[in-house]
N, C-alpha and C positions, 0 to 999 in steps of 0.2 A: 288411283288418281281420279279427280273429279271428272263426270263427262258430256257430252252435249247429244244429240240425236244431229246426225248428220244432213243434214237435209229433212228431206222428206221420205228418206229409205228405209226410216224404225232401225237403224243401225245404229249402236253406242258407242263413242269413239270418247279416248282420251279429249283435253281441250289442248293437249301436247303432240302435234305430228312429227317422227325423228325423219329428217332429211337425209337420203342419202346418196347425193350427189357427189361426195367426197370423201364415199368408203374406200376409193381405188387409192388414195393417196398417204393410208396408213398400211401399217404389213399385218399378216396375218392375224397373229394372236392379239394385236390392239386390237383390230377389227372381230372377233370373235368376243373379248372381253367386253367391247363397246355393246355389241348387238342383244348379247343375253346379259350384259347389266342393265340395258334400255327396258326390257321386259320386268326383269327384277323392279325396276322406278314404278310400274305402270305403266311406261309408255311403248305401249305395243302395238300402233299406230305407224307404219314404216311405209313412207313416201319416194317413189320411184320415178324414173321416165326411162324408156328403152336407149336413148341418146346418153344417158349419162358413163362420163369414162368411156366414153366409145364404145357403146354394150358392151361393158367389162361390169358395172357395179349390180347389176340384180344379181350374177353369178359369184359374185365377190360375197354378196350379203347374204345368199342362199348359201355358201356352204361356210361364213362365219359364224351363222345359225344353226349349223347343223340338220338342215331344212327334213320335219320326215312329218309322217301325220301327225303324229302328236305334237309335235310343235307349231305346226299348219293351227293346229286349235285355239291355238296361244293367240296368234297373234292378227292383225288386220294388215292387206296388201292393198297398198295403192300403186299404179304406175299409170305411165302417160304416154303419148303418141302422134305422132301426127311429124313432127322436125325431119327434114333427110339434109343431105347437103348441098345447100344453098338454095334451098327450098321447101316451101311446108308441102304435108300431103293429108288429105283427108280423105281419101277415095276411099270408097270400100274394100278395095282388094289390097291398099294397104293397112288400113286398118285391122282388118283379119291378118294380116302375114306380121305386123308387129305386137300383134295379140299373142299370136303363136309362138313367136318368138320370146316374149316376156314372161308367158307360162314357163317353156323350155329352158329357160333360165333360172329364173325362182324356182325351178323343182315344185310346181304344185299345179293340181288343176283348175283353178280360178283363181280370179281376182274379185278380190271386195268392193274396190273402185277402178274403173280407168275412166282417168280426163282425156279430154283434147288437149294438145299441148301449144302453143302458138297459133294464135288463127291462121288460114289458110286464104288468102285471096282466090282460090278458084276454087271453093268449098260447093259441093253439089250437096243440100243436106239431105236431098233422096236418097244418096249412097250411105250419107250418114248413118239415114235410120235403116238402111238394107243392114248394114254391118252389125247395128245395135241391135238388132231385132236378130240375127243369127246367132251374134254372142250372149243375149240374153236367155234365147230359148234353149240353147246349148248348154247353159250353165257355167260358160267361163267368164263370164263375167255376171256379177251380182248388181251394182251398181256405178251410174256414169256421169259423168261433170266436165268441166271445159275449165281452162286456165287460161288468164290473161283477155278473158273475152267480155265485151261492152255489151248494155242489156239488148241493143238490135239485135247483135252476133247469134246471141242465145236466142232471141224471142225468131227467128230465121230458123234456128235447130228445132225448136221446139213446134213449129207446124209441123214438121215431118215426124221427130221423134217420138213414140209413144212413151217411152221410158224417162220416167222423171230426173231433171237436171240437182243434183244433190250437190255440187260444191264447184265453186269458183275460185282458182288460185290466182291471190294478183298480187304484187309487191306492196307491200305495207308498214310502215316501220316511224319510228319516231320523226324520222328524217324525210320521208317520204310517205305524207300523210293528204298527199293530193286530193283524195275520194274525202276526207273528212274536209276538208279547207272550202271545197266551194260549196258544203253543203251550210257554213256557218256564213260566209260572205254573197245570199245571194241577194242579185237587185243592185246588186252594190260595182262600180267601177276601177277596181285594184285586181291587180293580178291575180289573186288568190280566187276571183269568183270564176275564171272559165273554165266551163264546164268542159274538161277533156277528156272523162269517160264516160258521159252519159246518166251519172248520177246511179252510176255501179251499185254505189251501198246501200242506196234506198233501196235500188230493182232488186238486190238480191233478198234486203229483210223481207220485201213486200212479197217476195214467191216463195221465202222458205227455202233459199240457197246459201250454203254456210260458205263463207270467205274465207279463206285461209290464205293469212297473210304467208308469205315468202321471202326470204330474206329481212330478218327482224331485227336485226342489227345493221346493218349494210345500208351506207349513204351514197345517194347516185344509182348506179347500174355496178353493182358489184366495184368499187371503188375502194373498197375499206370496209371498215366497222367505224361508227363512231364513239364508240363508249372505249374510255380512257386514250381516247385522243384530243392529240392538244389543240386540233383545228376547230373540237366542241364546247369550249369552257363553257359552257353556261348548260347546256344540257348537262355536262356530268356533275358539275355542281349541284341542279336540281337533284339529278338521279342518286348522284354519290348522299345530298343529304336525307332523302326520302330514305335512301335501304340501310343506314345507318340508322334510324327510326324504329326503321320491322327487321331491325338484326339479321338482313340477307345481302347479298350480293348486287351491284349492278346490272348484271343479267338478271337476276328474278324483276329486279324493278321493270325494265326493258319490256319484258312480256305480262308483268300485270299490265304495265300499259295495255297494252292492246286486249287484253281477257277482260279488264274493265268495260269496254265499249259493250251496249246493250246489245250488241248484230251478236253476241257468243261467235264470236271468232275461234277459228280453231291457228294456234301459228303454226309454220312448219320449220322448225331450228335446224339448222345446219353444220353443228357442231359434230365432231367424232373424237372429242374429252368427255370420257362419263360424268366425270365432277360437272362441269358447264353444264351438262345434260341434266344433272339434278338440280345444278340453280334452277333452271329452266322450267324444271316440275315442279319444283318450289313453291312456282307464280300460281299455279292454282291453286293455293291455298292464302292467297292475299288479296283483296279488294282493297285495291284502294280509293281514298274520298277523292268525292269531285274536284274540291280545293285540290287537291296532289297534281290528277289528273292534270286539271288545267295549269298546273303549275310548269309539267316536264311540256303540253304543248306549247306554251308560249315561250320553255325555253330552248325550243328549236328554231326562234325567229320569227314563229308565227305570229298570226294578230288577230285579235277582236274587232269586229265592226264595232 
């Protein structure tokens, strides 16, 4: 599969990251068949958080892989940190004990990436960098990034951290295309121009932080999908006659969207059908024109100044 440099880490990463928030809700051998067909795709790229399935899923995904060194070589590990319940935690002392924890599970000794996962309102990013600065010199972790966070949040991390910020996870998707919307309407007095994150997708092309969208089908806050639903005629019209065009699926269409955009996105799919998995990796291998492009934005309601 085609790939992108992750940041600023010299790390080559698929432009396909497999999500697997959702491994705890097939059985075994789906979940085995999924994880080493994802590899067979190329997409060896496998996106975690300690919170998911109630720390059941790294340990789900660790021994549907068959986790040993040799397969440690295969593949890239990301996972995330910071969520407890009903409250975020960025302290140092948890951040070390959910590190620990996420090793102990995935069966290996580092991690390739760990984000922040949810900002934390009482975020000391002194501890931040005490933490980063232990796991990096330790080796368990290689490289670190922050999800959901606006360019102060980071530019706050980034006095204290020495280790470079390499990827920002936010929601991104046809339907929730907020970060692109105020960057076409500004100056302008319509909905679409206020700025409610900060102008996220500049800050991150301008520092060399790769986005990786989240939820790439999913309208609202995990509400659904929108693709072949009836609540979208007009999106999947577009989408349905675009991938009728380049002989693919509506899902490959889905993620060329977004692979399109000049930031090289990387998405992070959330599927656990190998089939869907391979539409999905499909999309790197499609470009579509700007005409297209702007075709599937505006047929999600949006608008042009």
């Amino acid at each position: 599969m085609r790939t992108i440099n992750l940041g600023l880490s010299g790390l080559q990463v698929p432009v396909i990251a497999v999500g697997c928030m959702r491994i705890n809700r097939i059985e075994k051998k789906e979940a085995e068949a999924f994880v080493k067909g994802a590899v067979e795709l190329g997409a060896n790229f496998f996106d975690h958080a300690d919170v998911y399935g109630g720390n059941t899923c790294e340990s789900i995904f660790a021994d549907a892989i068959g986790m040993n060194a040799a397969v440690r070589e295969k593949i890239i590990l990301q996972t995330k940190c910071g969520i407890r319940p009903h409250s975020f935690d960025f302290s140092k002392e948890h951040i070390l004990e959910s590190v620990d924890g996420s090793l102990r599970r995935l069966k290996t000794e580092y991690l390739d990436v760990l984000l922040l996962h949810r900002p934390d309102a009482l975020v000391e990013p002194e501890e931040v960098a005490g933490a980063f600065g232990i796991l990096a010199a330790s080796g368990k972790v290689r490289n670190f990034g922050v999800s959901n966070q606006n360019p102060m949040q980071i530019q706050l991390l980034r006095k204290f951290v020495k280790q470079p910020i390499v990827a920002n996870q936010l929601q991104l998707s046809i339907t929730n295309a907020n970060m692109i919307n105020q960057g076409l309407h500004v100056n302008m007095l319509d909905d679409a121009a206020v700025n409610r994150d900060g102008s996220i997708l500049d800050f991150c092309r301008l520092n060399d932080i790769t986005v990786q969208p989240w939820s790439p089908f999913q309208y609202g806050f995990f509400e659904g999908v929108f693709l072949d639903n009836e609540k979208f005629p007009k999106i999947n019209a577009a989408v349905n006659e675009i991938a009728k065009k380049y002989s693919v699926s509506n899902t490959t269409i889905a993620i060329a969207w977004l692979l399109r955009h000049p930031a090289r996105f990387q998405p992070v799919t959330g599927t656990m059908n190998k089939g869907r998995l391979a539409d999905c990796v499909k999309a790197a291998e499609i470009t579509l024109s700007r005409e297209e492009w702007y075709e599937i934005y505006l047929s999600a309601g949006n608008i042009l100044p």
